[in-house]
DSSP file (Angstrom, degrees, kcal/mol; ACC not computed):
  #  RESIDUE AA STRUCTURE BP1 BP2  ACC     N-H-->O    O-->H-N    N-H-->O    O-->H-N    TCO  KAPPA ALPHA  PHI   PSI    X-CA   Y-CA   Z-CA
    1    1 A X              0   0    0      0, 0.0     2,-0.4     0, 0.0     0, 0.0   0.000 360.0 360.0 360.0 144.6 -129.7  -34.6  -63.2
    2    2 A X        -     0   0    0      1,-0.1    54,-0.1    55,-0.0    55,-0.1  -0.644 360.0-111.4 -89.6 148.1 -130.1  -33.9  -59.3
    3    3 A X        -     0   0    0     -2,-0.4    -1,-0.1    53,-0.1     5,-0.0  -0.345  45.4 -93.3 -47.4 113.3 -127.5  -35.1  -57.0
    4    4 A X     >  -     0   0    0      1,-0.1     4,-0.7     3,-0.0    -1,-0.1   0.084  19.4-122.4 -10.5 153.4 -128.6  -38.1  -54.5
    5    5 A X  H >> S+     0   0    0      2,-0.2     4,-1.7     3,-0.1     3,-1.1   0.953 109.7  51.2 -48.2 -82.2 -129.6  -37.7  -51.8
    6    6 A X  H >> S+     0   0    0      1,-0.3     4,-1.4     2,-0.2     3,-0.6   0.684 107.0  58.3 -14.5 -75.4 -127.0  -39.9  -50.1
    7    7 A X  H 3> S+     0   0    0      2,-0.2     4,-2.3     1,-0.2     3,-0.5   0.892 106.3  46.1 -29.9 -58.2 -124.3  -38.0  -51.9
    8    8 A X  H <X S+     0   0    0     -3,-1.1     4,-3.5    -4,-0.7     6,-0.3   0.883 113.0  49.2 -19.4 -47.2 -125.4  -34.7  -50.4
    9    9 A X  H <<>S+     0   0    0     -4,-1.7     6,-1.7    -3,-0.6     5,-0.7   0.786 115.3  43.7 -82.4 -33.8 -125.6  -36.2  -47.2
   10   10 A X  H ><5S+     0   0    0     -4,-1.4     3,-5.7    -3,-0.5     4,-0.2   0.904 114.5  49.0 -57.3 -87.6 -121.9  -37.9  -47.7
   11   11 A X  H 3<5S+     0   0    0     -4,-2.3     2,-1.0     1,-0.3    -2,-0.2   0.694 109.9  56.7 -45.2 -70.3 -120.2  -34.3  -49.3
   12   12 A X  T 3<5S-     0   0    0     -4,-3.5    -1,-0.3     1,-0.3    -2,-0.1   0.343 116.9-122.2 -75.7  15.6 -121.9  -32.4  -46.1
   13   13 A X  T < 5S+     0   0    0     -3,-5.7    -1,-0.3    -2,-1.0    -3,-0.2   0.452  79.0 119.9  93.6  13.3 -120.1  -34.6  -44.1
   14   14 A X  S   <S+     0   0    0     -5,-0.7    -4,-0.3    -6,-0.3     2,-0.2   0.646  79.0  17.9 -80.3 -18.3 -123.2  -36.1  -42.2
   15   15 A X  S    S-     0   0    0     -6,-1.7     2,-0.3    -8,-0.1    -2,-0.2  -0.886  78.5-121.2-129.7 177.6 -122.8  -39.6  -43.2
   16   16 A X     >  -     0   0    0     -2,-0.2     4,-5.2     1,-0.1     5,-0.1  -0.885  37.4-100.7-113.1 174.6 -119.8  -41.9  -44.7
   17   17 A X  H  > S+     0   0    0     -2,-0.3     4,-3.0     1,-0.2     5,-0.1   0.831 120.9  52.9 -34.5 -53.2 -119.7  -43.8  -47.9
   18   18 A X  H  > S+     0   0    0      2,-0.2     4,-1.8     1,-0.2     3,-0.3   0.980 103.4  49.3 -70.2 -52.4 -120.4  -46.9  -45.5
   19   19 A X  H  > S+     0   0    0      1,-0.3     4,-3.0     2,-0.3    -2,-0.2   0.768 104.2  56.9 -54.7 -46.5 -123.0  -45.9  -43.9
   20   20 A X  H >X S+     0   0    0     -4,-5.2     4,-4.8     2,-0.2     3,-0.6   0.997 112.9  48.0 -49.4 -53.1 -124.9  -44.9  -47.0
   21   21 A X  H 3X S+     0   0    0     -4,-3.0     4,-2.9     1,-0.3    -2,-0.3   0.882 110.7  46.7 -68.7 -37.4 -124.3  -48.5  -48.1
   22   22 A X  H 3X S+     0   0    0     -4,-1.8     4,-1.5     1,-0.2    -1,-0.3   0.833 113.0  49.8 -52.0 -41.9 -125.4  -50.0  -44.9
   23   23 A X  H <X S+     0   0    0     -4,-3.0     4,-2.3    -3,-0.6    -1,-0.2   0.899 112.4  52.4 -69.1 -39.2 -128.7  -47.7  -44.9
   24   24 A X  H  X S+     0   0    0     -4,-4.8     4,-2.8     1,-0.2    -2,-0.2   0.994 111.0  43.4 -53.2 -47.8 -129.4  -48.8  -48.7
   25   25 A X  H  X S+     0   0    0     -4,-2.9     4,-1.2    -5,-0.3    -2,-0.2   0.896 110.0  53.3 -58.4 -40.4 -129.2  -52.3  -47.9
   26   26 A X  H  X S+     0   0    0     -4,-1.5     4,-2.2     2,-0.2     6,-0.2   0.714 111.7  53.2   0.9 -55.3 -131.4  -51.7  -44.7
   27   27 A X  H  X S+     0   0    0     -4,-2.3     4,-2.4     2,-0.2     5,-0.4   0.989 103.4  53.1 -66.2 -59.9 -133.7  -50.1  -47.4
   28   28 A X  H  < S+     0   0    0     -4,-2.8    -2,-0.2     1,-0.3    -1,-0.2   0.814 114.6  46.7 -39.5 -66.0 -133.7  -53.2  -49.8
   29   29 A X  H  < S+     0   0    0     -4,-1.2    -1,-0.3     1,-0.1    -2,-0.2   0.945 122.2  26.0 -25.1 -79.8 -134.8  -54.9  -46.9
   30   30 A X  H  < S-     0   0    0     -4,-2.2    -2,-0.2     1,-0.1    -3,-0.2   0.975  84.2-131.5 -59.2 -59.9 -137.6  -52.8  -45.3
   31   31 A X     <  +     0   0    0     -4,-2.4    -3,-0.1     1,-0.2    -1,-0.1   0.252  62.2 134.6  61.2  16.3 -138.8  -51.0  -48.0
   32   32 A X        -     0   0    0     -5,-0.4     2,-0.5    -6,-0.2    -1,-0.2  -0.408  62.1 -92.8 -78.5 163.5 -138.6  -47.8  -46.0
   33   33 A X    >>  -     0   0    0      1,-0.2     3,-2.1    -3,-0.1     4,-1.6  -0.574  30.1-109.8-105.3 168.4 -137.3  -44.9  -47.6
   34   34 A X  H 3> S+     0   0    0     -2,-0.5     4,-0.6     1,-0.3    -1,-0.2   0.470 116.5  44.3 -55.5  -1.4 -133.5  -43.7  -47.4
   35   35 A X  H 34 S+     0   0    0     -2,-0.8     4,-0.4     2,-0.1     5,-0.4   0.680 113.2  51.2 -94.8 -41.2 -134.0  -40.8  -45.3
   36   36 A X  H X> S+     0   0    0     -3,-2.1     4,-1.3     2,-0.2     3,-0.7   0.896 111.7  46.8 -73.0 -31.7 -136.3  -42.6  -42.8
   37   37 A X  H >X S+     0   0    0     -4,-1.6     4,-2.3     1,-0.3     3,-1.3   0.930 110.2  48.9 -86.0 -46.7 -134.0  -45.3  -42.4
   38   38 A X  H 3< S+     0   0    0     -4,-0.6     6,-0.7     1,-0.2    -1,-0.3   0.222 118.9  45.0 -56.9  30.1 -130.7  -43.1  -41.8
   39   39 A X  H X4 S+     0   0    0     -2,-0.7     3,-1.2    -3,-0.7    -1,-0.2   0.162 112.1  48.3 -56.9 -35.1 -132.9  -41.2  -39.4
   40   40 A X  H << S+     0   0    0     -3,-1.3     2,-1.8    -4,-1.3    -2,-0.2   0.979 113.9  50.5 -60.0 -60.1 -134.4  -44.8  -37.8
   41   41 A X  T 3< S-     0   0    0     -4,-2.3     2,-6.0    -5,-0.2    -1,-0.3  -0.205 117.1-121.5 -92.6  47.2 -130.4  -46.0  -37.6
   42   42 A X  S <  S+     0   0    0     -2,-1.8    -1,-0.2    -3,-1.2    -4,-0.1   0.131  78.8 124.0  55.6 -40.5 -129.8  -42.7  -35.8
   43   43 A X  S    S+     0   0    0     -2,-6.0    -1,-0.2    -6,-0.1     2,-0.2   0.727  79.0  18.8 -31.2 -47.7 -127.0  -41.5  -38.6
   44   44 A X  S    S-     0   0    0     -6,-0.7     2,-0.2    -9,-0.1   -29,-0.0  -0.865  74.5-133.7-148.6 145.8 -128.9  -38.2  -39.5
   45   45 A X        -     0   0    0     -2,-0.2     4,-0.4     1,-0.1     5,-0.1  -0.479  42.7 -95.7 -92.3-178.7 -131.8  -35.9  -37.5
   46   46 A X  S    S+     0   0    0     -2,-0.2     4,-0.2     1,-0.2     3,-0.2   0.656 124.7  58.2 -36.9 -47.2 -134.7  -34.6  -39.3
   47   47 A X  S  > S+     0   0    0      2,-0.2     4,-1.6     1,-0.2     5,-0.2   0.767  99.7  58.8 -98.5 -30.9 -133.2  -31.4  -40.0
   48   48 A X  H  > S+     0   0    0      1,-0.2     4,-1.2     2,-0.2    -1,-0.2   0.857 109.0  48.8 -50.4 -25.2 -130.0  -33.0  -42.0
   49   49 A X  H  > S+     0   0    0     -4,-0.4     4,-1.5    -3,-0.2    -1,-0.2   0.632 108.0  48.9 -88.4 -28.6 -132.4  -34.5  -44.2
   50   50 A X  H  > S+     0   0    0     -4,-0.2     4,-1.4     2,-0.2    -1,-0.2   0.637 114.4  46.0-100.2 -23.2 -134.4  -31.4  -44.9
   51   51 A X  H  X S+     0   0    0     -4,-1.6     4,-0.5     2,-0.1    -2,-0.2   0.808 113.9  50.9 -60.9 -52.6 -131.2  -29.3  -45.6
   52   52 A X  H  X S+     0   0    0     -4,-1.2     4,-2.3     2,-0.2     3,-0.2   0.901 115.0  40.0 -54.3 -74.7 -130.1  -32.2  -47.6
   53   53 A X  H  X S+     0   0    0     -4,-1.5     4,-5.0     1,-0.3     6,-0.2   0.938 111.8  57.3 -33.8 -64.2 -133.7  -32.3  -49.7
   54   54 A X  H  <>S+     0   0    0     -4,-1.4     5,-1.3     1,-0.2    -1,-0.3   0.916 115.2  36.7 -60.4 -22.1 -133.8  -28.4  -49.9
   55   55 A X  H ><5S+     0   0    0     -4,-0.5     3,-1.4    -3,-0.2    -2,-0.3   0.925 115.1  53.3 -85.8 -36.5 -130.0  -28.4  -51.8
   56   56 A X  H 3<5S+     0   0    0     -4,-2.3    -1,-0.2     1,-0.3    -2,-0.2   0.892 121.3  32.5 -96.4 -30.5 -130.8  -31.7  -53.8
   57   57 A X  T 3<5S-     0   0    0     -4,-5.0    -1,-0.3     2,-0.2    -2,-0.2  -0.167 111.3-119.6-122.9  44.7 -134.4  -29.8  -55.3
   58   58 A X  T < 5 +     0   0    0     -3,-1.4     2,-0.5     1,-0.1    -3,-0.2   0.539  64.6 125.8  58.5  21.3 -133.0  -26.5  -55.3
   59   59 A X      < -     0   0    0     -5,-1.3    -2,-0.2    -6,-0.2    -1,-0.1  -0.987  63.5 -87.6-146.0 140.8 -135.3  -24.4  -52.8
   60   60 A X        -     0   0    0     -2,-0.5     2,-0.9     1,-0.1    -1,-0.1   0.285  35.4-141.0 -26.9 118.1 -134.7  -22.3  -49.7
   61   61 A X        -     0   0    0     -7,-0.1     2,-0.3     2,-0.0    -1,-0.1  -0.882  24.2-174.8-118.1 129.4 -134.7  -24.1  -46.3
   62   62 A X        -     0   0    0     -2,-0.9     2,-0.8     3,-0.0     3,-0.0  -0.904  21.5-137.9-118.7 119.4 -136.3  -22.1  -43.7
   63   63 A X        -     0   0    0     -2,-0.3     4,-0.3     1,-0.2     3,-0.3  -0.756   8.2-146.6 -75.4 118.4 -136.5  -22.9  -40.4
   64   64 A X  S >  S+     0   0    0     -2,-0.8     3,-1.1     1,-0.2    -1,-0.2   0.741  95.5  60.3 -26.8 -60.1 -139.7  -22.2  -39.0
   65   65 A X  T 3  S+     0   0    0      1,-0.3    -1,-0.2     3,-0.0     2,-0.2   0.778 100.9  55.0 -11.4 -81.0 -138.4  -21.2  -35.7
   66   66 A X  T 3  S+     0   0    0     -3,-0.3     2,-0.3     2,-0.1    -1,-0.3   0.060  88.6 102.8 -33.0  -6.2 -136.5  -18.5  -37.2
   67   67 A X    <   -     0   0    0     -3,-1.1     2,-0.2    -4,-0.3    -4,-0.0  -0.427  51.1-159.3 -94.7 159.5 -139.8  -16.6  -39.1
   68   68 A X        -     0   0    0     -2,-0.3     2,-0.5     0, 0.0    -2,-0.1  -0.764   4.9-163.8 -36.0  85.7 -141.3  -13.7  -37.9
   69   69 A X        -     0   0    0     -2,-0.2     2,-1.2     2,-0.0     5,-0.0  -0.698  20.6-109.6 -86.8 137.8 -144.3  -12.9  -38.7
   70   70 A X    >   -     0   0    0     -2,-0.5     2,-9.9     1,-0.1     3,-2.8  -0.485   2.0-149.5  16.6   6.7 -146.0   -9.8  -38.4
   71   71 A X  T 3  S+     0   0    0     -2,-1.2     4,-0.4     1,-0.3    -1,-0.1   0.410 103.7  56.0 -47.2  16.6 -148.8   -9.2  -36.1
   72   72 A X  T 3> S+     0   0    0     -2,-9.9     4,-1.0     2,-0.1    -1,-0.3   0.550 103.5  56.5 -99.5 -21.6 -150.2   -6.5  -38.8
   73   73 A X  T <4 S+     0   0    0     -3,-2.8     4,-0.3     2,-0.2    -2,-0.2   0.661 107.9  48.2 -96.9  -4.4 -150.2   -9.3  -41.6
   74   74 A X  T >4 S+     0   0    0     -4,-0.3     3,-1.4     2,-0.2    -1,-0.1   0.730 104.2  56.5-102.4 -56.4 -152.5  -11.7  -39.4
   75   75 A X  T 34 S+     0   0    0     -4,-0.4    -2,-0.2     1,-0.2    -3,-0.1   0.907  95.4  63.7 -44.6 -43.9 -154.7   -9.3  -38.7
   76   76 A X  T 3<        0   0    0     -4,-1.0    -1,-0.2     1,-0.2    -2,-0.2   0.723 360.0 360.0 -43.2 -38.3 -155.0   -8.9  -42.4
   77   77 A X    <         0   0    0     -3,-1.4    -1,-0.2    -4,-0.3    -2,-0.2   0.475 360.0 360.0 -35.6 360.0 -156.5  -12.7  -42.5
């Protein structure tokens, strides 16, 4: 079984234990979902969440930023 989120987000040391609970209840309320509200309530950027995501479903996080492409593989298009 995969790991919460919220636990991820806890062990990398980006939220506490409280804070998850405060963002759940928050959720219960809204209906938003847990990443959108611990970004909304400030706790966590974008990119914690996406780090978070890529570890909890197993796949490579790549910044974009960081890529290089080619100009010989574009040309290829």
């Amino acid at each position: 079984m995969a790991i919460k989120l919220g636990e991820i987000l806890i062990n990398r040391g980006y939220i506490t234990p409280q804070q998850l609970e405060e963002a759940l209840r928050d959720q219960c309320v809204s209906g938003e979902p847990l990443n959108k509200s611990l970004v909304k309530k400030g706790l966590v950027n974008e990119e914690h969440i996406l780090e978070a995501l890529s570890e909890q479903l197993n796949i490579p996080y790549i910044k974009l930023q960081d890529v290089t492409i080619q100009p010989s593989a574009v040309e290829r298009m």
